[in-house]
N, C-alpha and C positions, 0 to 999 in steps of 0.2 A: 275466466282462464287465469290459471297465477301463474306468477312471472316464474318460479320454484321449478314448473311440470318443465319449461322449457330448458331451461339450466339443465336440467336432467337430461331432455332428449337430445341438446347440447353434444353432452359429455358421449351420451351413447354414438351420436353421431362419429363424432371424433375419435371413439378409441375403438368402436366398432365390438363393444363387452360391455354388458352389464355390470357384471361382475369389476371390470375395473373403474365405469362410472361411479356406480356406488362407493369406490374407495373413495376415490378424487372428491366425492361429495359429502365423506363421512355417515354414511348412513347404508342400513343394510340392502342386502339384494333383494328381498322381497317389499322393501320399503319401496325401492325406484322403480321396478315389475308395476308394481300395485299402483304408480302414480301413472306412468306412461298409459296403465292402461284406462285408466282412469280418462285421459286427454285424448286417447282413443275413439272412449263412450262420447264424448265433450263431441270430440269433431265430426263423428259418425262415419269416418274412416280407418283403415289398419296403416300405420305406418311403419312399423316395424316387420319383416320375412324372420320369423324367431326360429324357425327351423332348415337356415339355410348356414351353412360355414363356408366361407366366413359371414359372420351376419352381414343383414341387407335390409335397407330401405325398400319400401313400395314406391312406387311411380306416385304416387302423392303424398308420400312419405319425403320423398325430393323434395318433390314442388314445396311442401311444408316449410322445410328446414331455409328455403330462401327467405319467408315471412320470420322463420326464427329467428337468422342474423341479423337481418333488418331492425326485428325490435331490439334484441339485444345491446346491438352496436349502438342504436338511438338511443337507450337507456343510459349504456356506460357513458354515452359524449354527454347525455345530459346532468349526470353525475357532478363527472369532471368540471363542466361550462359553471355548476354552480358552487361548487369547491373553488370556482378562480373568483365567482362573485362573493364568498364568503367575508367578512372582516374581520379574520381571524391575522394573528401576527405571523410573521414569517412568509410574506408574500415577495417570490420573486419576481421581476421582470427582467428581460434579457433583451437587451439594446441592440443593435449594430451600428457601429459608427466609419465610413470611410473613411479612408485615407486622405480626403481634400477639405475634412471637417477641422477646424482649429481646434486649439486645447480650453478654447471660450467653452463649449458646449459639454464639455468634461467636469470641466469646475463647474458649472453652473446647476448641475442636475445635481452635481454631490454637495454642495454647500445649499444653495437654495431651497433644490428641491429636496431631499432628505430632509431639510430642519422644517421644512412642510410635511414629512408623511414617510417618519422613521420607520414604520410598519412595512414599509415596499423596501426590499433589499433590491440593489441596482446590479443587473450580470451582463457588463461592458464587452463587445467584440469587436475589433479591429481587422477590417479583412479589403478585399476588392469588394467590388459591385456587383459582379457576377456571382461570385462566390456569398455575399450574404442575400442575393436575392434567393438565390437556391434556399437556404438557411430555411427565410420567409415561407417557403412553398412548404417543406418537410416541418415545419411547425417547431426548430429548435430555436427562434427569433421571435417575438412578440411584434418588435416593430424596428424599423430601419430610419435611420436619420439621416439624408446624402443630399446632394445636387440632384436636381429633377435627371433622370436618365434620358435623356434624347436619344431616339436611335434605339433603343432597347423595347422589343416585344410586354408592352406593360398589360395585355387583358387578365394576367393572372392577379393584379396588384390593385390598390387603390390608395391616392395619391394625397395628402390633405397640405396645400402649400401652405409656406413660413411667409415667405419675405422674401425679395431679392439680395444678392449679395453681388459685390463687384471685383473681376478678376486682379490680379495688380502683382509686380514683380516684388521676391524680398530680398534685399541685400544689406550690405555692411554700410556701417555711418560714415566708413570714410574712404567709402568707393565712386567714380566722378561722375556716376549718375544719381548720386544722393540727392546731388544739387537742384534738381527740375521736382516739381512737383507732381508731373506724370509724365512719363516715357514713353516715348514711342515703339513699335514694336524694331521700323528698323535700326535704333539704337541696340538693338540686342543682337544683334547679325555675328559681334565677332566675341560675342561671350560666352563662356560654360556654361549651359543650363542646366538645369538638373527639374524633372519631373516623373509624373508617374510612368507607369506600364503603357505602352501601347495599346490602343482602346478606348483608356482612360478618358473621362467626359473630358478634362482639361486637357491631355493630351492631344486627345481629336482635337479640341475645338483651338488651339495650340497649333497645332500642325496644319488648319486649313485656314487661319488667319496665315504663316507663313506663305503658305503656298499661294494665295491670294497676291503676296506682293513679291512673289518671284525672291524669297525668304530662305537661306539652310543653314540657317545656326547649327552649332552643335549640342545635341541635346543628348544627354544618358538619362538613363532610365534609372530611379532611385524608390524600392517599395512602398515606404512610409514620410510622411511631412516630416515628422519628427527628425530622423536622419536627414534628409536635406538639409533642412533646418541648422543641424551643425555643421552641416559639410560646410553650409554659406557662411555658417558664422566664420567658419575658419580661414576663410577664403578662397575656398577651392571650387567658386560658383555662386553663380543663380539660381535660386528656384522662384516657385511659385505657390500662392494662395489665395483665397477668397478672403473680403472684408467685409462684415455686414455692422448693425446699428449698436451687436453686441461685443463686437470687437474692440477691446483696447487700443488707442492711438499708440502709446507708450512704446518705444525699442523693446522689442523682443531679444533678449541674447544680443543685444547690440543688433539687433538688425530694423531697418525701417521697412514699412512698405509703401510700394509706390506703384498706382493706377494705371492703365496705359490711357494714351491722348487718345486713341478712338477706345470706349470703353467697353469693356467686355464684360458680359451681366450672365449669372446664373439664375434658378430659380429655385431654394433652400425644402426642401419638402421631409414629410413623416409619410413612411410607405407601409403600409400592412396587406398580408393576403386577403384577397376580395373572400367574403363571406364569411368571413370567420369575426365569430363573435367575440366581440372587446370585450377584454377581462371589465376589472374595477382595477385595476393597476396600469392597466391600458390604455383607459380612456381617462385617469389622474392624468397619467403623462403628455397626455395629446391636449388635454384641456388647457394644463402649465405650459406648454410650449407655445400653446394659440396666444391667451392670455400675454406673456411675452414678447409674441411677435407684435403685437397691435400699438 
């Protein structure tokens, strides 16, 4: 059976005309006639009502056309699946990075990893969690970089951890809890904070360590680190960040960060949608990040 007859009965299917099949497929009306019937003699049933307007399927002329998408669709994904394993230049991958990732992870993939494997262009997205898992699902993400989601419905997902990483306040060098080398939470009782969206893993996990010790700072909701980040430089507040083994000690913008005394631990992971086949640029990436974490 060639793959051609189906494309054909495709086309008829869809526009419900020969006559316009044939265009769609560049080739004449007695050409596509003659192939159809041709898969006809092949299957030893009629599938096409040729003398009905508007034309019509057979009842196993139906049934058929479900076997037709099927290979169809299996063909074109298996195309595409081998077009991403190609090692041809110009390969993109398309990240997602949350909002509670530092700007460690950003340098690292473009310096590092580029002068390893200048052939993979890097297509960076910044959003919530919710919002790039969705991403994930709809297939415009390759692979997501966050805090393990807790709390979040993961059977669509699968998970490959980094590393741990430890919660900790950022503030200015010459604010009066620079001086401790970890913080307590109720030291933070009568300060600005500043964190994510409501939801937020940090936020939740934030708000139920408060609430634990009978806790109501005041917290605003700030979208991205990076804005916090200046707000605190400026001194209009506290936020917060994760520190792991890749993290620079060094002042950031003048700010330090500092642990709290009961410590609070994430767990760094690369998230991809369950069954979907790693590119060759996919699984570069996830290899360098394992690699990395170790």
């Amino acid at each position: 059976m060639e793959l051609k007859k189906l494309e054909y009965l495709e086309s008829i299917y869809r526009l419900r005309s020969f006559t316009k099949a044939a265009n769609e497929n560049f080739i004449s009306q007695p050409s596509i006639t003659s192939s159809i019937k041709s898969l006809e003699e092949e299957l030893g049933v009629t599938l096409i009502q040729r003398k009905s307007k508007p034309l019509r399927f057979t009842q196993a002329g139906e049934q058929f056309m479900v076997y037709v998408y099927t290979i169809l669709n299996a063909v074109n994904d298996a195309v595409a699946n081998m077009k991403n394993l190609s090692p041809s230049k110009n390969i993109v991958l398309r990240i997602g990075i949350t909002s509670t990732i530092q700007n460690w992870f950003v340098q690292k993939i473009y310096t590092d990893f580029q002068s390893l494997h200048p052939s993979i262009e890097l297509s960076l997205l910044e959003s919530t969690l919710p919002f790039m898992l969705d991403k994930l699902l709809s297939g415009e993400l390759d692979l997501l970089f966050t805090l393990f989601p807790d709390g979040h419905n993961m059977e669509d997902y699968e998970s490959i951890p980094l590393g741990i990483c430890e919660l900790g306040v950022l503030l200015p060098e010459n604010h009066c809890l620079a001086k401790f080398s970890r913080i307590s939470l109720e030291q933070l009782e009568h300060e600005r904070l500043m964190t994510f969206p409501p939801g937020s893993l940090i936020r939740s996990r934030l708000e139920n360590e408060f609430r634990q010790r009978h806790i109501r700072p005041a917290i605003q909701t700030v979208s991205q680190l990076s804005i916090a980040t200046r707000m605190a430089a400026s001194g209009y507040g506290l936020t917060f960040t994760t520190q792991d083994k890749w993290t620079e000690s060094a002042p950031e913008n003048g700010l330090l960060f500092r642990p709290f005394a009961e410590p609070i631990f994430f767990l760094q992971c690369i998230i991809l949608k369950t069954g979907r086949p790693r590119t060759v640029a996919m699984q570069t990436m996830i290899s360098f990040l394992l690699n990395a974490a170790e």
